[in-house]
C-alpha positions as a LaTeX table, in Angstrom:
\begin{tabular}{lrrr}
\hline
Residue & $x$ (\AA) & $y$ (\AA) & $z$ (\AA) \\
\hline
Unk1 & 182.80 & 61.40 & 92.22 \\
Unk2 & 179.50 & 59.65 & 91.82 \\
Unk3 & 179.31 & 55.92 & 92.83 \\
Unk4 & 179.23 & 54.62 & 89.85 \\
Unk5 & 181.59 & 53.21 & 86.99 \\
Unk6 & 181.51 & 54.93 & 83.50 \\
Unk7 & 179.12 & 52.37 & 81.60 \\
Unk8 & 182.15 & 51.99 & 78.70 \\
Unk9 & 184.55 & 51.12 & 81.91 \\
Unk10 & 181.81 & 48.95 & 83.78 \\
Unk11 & 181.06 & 47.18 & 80.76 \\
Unk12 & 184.79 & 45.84 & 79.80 \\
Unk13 & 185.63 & 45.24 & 83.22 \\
Unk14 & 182.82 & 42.68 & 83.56 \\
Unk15 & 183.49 & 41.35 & 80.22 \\
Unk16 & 186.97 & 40.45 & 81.57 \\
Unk17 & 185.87 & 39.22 & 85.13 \\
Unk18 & 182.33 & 38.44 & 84.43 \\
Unk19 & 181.78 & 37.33 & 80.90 \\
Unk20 & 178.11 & 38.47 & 79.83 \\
Unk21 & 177.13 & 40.33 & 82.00 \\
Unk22 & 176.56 & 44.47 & 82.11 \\
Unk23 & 175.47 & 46.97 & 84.62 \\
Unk24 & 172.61 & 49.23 & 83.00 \\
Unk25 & 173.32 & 52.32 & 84.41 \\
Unk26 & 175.72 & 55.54 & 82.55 \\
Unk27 & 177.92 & 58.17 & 84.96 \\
Unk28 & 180.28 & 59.72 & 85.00 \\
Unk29 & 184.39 & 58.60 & 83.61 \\
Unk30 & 186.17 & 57.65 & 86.82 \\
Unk31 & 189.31 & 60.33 & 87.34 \\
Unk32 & 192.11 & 59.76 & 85.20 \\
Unk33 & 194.34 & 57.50 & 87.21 \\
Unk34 & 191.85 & 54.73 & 87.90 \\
Unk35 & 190.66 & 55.07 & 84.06 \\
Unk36 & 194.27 & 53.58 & 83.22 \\
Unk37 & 193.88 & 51.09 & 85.69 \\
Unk38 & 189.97 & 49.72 & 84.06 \\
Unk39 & 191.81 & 49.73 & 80.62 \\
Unk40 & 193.83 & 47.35 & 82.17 \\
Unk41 & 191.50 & 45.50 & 83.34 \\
Unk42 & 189.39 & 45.28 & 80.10 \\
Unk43 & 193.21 & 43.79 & 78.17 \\
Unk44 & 193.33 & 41.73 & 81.09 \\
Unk45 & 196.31 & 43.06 & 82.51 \\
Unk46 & 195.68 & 42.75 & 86.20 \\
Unk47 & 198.93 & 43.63 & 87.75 \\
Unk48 & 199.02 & 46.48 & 85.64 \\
Unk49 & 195.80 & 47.32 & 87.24 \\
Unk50 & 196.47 & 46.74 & 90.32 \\
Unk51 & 199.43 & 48.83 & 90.13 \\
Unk52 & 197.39 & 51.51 & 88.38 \\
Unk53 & 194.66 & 51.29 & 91.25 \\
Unk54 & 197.54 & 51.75 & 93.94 \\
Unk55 & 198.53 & 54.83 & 92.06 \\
Unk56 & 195.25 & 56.35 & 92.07 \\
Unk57 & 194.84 & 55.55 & 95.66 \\
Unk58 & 198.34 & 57.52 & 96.02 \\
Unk59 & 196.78 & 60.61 & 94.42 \\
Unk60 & 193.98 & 60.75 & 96.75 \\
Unk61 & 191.74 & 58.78 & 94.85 \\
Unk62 & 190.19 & 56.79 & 97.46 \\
Unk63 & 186.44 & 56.20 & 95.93 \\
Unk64 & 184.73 & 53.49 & 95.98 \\
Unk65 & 185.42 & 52.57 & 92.21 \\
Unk66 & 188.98 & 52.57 & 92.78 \\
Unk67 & 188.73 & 50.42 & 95.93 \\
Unk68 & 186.30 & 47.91 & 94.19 \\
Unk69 & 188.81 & 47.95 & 91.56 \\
Unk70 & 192.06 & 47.15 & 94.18 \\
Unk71 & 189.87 & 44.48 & 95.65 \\
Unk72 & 189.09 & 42.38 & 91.96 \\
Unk73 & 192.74 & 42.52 & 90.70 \\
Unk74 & 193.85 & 41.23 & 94.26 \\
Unk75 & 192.09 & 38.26 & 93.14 \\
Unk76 & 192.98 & 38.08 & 90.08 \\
Unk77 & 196.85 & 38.81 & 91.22 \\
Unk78 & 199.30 & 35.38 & 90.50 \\
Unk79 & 200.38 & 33.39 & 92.42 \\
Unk80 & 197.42 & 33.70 & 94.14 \\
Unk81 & 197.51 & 34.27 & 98.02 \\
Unk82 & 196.10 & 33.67 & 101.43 \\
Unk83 & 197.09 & 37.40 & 102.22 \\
Unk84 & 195.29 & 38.79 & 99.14 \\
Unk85 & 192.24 & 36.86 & 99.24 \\
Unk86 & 191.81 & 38.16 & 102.38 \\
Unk87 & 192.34 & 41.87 & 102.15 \\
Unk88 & 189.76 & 41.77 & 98.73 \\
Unk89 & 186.98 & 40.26 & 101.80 \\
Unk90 & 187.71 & 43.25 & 103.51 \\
Unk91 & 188.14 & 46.25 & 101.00 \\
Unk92 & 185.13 & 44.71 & 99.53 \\
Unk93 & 182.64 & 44.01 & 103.05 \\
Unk94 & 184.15 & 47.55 & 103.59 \\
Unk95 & 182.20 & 48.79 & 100.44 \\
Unk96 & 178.93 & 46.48 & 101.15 \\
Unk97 & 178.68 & 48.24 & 104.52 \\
Unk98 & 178.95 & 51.45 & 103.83 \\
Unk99 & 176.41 & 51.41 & 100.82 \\
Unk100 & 174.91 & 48.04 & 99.97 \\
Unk101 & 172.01 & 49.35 & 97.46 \\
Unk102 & 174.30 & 51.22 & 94.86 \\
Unk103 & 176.52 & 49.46 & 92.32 \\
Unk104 & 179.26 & 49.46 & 93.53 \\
Unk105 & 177.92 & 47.86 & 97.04 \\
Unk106 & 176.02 & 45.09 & 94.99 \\
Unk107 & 179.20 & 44.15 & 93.25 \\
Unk108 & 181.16 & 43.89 & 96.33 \\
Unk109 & 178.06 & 41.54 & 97.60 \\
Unk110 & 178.51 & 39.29 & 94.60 \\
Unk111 & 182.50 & 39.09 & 94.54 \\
Unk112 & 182.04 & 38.33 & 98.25 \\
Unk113 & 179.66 & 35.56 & 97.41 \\
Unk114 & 182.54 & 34.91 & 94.34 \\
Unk115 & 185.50 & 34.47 & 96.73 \\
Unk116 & 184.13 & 32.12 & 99.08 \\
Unk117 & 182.45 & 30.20 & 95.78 \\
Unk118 & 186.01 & 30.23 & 93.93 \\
Unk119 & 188.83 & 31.86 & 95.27 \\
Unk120 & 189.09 & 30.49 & 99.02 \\
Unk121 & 191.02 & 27.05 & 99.51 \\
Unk122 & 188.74 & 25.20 & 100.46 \\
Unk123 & 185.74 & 26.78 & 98.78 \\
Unk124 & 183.01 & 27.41 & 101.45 \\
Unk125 & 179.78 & 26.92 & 98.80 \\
Unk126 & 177.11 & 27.60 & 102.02 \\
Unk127 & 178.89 & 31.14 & 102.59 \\
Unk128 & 178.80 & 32.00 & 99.26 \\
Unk129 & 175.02 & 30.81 & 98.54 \\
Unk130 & 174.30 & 33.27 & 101.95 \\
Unk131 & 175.86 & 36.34 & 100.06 \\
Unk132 & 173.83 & 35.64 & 96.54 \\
Unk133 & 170.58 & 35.09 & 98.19 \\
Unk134 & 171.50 & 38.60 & 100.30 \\
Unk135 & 171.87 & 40.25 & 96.52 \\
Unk136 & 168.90 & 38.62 & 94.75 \\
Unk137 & 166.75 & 39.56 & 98.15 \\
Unk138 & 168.06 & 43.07 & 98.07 \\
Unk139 & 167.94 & 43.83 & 93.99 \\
Unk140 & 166.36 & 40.94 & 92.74 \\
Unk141 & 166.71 & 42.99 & 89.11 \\
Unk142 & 170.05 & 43.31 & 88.50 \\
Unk143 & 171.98 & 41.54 & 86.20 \\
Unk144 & 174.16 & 40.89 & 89.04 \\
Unk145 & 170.85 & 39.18 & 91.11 \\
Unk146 & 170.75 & 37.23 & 87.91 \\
Unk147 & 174.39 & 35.89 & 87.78 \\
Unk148 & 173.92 & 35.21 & 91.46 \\
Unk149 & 170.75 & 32.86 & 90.79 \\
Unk150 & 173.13 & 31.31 & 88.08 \\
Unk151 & 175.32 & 30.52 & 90.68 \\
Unk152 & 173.34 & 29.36 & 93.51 \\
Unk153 & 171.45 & 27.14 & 90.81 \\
Unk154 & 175.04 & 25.67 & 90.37 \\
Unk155 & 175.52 & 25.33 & 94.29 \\
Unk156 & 171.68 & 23.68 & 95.06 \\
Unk157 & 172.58 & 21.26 & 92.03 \\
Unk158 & 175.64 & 20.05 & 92.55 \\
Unk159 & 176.43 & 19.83 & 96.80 \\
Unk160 & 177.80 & 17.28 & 98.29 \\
Unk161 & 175.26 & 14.03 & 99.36 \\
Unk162 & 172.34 & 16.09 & 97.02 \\
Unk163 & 169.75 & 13.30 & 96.78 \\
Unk164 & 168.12 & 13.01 & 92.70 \\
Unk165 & 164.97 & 13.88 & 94.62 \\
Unk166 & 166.16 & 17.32 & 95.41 \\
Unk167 & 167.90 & 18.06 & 92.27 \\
Unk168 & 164.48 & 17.51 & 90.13 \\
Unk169 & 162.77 & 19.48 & 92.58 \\
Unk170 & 165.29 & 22.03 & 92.46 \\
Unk171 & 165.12 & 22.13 & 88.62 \\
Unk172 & 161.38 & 22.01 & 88.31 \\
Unk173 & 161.44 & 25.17 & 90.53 \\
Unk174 & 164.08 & 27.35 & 88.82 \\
Unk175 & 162.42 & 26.06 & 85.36 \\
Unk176 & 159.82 & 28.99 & 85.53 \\
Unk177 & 162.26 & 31.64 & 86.73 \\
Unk178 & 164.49 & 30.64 & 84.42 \\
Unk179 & 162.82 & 33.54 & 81.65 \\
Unk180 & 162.14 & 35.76 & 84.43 \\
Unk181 & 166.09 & 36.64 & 84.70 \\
Unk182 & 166.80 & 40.19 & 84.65 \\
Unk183 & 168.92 & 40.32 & 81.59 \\
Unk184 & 169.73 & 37.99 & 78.08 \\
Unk185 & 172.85 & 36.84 & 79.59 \\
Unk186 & 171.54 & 35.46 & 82.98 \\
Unk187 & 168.82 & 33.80 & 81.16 \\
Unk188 & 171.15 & 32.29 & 79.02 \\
Unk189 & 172.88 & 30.76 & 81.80 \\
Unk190 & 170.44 & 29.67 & 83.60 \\
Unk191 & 168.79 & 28.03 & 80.70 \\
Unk192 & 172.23 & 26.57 & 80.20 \\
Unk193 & 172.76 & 25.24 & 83.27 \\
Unk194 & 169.22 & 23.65 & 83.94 \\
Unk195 & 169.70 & 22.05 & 80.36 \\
Unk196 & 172.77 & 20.46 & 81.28 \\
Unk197 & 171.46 & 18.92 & 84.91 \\
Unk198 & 168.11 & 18.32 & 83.39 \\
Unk199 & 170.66 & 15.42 & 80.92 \\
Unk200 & 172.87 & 14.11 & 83.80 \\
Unk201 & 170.23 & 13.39 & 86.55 \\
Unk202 & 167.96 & 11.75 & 83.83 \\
Unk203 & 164.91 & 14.55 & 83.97 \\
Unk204 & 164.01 & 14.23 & 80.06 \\
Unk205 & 165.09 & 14.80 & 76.84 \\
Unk206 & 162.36 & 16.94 & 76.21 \\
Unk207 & 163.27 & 19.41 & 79.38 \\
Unk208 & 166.49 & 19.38 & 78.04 \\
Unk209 & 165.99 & 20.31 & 74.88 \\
Unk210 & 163.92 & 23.14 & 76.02 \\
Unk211 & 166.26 & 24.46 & 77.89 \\
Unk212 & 169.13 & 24.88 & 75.85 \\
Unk213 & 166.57 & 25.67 & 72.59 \\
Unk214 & 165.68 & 28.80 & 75.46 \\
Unk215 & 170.05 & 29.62 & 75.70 \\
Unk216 & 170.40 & 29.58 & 71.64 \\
Unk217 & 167.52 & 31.88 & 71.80 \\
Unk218 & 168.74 & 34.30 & 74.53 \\
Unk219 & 172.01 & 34.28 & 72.61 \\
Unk220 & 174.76 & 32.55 & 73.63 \\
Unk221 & 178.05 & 34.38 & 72.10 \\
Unk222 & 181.06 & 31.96 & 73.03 \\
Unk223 & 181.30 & 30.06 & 69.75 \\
Unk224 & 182.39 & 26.96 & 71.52 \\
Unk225 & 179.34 & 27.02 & 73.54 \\
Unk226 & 177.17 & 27.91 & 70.50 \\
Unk227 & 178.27 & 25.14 & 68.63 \\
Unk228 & 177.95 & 22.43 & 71.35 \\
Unk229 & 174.25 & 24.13 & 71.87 \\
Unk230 & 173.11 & 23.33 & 68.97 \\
Unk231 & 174.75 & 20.39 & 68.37 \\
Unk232 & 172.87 & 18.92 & 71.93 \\
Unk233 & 169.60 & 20.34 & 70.40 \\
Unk234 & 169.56 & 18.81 & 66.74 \\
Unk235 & 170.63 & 15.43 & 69.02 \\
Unk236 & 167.83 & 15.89 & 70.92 \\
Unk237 & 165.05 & 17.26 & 68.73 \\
Unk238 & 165.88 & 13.89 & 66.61 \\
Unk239 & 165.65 & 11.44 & 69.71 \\
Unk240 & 162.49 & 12.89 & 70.38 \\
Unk241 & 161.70 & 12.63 & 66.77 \\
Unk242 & 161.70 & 15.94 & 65.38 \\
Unk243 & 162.96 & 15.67 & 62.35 \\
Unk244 & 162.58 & 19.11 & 61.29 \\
Unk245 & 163.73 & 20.67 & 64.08 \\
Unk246 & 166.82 & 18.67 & 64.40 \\
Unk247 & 167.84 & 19.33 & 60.78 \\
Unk248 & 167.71 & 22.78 & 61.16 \\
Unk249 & 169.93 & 23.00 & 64.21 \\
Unk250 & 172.63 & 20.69 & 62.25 \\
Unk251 & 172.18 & 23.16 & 59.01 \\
Unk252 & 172.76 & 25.81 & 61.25 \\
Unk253 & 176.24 & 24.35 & 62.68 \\
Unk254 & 177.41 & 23.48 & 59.66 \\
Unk255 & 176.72 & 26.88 & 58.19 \\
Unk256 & 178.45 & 28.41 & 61.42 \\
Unk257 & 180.84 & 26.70 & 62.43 \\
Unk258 & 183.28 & 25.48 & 59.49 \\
Unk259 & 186.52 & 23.79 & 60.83 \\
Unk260 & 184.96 & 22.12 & 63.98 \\
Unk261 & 185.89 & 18.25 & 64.07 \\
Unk262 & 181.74 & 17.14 & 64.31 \\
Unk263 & 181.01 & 18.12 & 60.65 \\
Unk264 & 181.61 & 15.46 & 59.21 \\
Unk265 & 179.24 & 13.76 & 61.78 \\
Unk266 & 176.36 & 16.31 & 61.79 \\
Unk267 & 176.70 & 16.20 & 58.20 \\
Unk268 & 176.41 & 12.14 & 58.03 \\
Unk269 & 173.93 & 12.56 & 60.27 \\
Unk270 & 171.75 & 15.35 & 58.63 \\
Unk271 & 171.75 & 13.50 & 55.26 \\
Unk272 & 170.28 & 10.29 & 57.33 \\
Unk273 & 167.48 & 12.59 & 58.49 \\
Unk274 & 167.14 & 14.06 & 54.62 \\
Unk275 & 167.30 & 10.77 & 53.13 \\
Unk276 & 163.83 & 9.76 & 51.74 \\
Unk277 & 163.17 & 6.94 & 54.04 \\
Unk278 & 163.77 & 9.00 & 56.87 \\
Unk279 & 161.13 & 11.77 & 54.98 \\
Unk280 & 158.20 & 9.08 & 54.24 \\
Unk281 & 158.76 & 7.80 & 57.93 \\
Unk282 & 158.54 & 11.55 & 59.72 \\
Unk283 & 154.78 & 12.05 & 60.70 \\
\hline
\end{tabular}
C-alpha cells in the first residue's frame, strides 16, 4: 500500500485531531480494516479506533498508516498514561526514521513535536520547538510546516522569563511570514495568534487590528472565534477612529451571529457610531 492516507480519510482525521488543517495530496483508500478504524477517528471515537487499528495490525496490516493511526489514538486514549504516551514516541520516531520526507513521516515529526508540546507531564516546550523547526526546515510547504510555525510562534511568545523586548521582536519578525503560510488555515492562525500578543504586550492597536482583519480574511470557520474576531476588529477600527470600518464589522456580527449575549452591546454601540454627531465628526 502506498504511503499515503486516502485524502477523504486524511482529511477527517485531521479535522478531529488537527482542526483546519489538510494534507494536499489523493491515494489510494487504506485496506478495509484500518478504513473502520479512520471513520472512527473522524466521529471521534478513539478507542474504537484504536481497537480497530489493533485489528488491522492483527490481519497483517502493519503499514505505516495503520501504525500512525495506533500511535494518535494512544494519545488520545483516557485516562491518559505514562505507558501510552510513551509507546506513541516510539511507533511514531519509528515512522520519522524510516521515511521522514513522505506524509506519513512529516506527521509523525509534528505529533512528536505535539507530545512533548501537550501530552507529556511536564510539557518539555524546547523539545517540541526542536521537532517543528526539523519539519518547517525539511518541508517548509506543508500545511503541517505551517501548523508547526503556529506553534513555535506560541512557544517563542509565551516562555518562561520572555523579556517584552523579545516578544516585539519576535512578532515584528513572524509579521511578514505571517501571509507566506502554506495554506488558509495556518495563515489564519498565525494571523490569530500575532493579533492576540500584538494586544497583551502593548505593540498597537493598529498591528492588532491588522492582524486579526488578515484571520477574518483567511477565513476563520469556528463561529465562536468568528464572532470574537470581528467583534476585536469593529473595537479596534473605532479606537483608531475608523468609523466605517468598525461599523461594518459590528453589522456583520449582528447579521451572523443572532443569539450571542454582545448584541445588544455592538448594537448600542453601532447606533453611537451611526448617530449624526458621530457622522459630522468622522473625517
Amino acid at each position: 500500500m502506498p504511503g499515503r492516507l486516502q485524502i477523504s480519510a486524511r482529511l477527517r482525521l485531521l479535522a478531529a485531531l488537527l482542526p483546519g488543517v489538510a494534507f494536499l495530496s489523493a491515494a489510494s483508500a487504506p485496506a478495509p480494516a484500518a478504513a473502520v478504524a479512520w471513520d472512527d477517528v473522524a466521529r471521534g471515537l478513539f478507542h474504537e479506533a484504536h481497537q480497530a487499528f489493533a485489528a488491522a495490525g492483527d490481519t497483517g496490516d502493519t503499514d505505516r498508516e495503520t501504525r500512525l493511526g495506533t500511535a494518535l489514538t494512544l494519545l488520545q486514549l483516557q485516562p491518559k498514561t505514562d505507558a501510552n504516551i510513551r509507546r506513541a514516541a516510539t511507533l511514531l520516531t519509528r515512522l520519522h526514521e524510516e521515511n521522514p520526507g513522505d506524509e506519513t513521516g512529516l506527521a509523525a515529526l509534528y505529533y512528536l513535536g505535539r507530545i512533548e508540546h501537550l501530552h507529556r507531564t511536564p510539557a518539555d516546550p524546547e523539545a517540541a520547538a526542536r521537532y517543528y523547526r526539523e519539519l518547517i526546515s525539511t518541508r517548509p510547504d506543508h500545511p503541517l510546516a505551517g501548523q508547526a510555525r503556529v506553534k513555535l510562534a506560541l512557544i517563542e511568545l509565551y516562555r518562561s522569563g520572555g523579556r517584552p523586548e523579545d516578544r516585539a521582536q519576535t512578532v515584528a519578525r513572524l509579521t511578514p511570514l505571517a501571509d507566506r503560510q502554506p495554506d488558509a488555515a495556518s495563515r489564519r492562525d498565525l494571523h490569530l495568534v500575532l493579533g492576540e500578543a500584538a494586544l497583551r504586550f502593548g505593540l498597537g492597536s493598529q498591528l492588532a487590528l491588522d492582524h486579526f482583519r488578515a484571520a477574518l480574511d483567511a477565513g476563520i470557520l469556528r463561529a465562536t472565534l468568528r464572532a470574537d474576531a470581528l467583534v476585536r476588529c469593529g473595537e479596534l477600527a473605532r479606537e483608531l477612529g475608523h468609523a466605517d470600518e468598525a461599523r461594518r464589522y459590528y453589522e456583520t456580527f449582528l447579521a451572523d451571529f443572532r443569539r450571542d449575549v454582545r448584541r445588544r452591546t455592538i448594537t448600542e454601540t453601532l447606533a453611537a457610531l451611526s448617530s449624526p454627531a458621530a457622522l459630522a465628526a468622522a473625517p
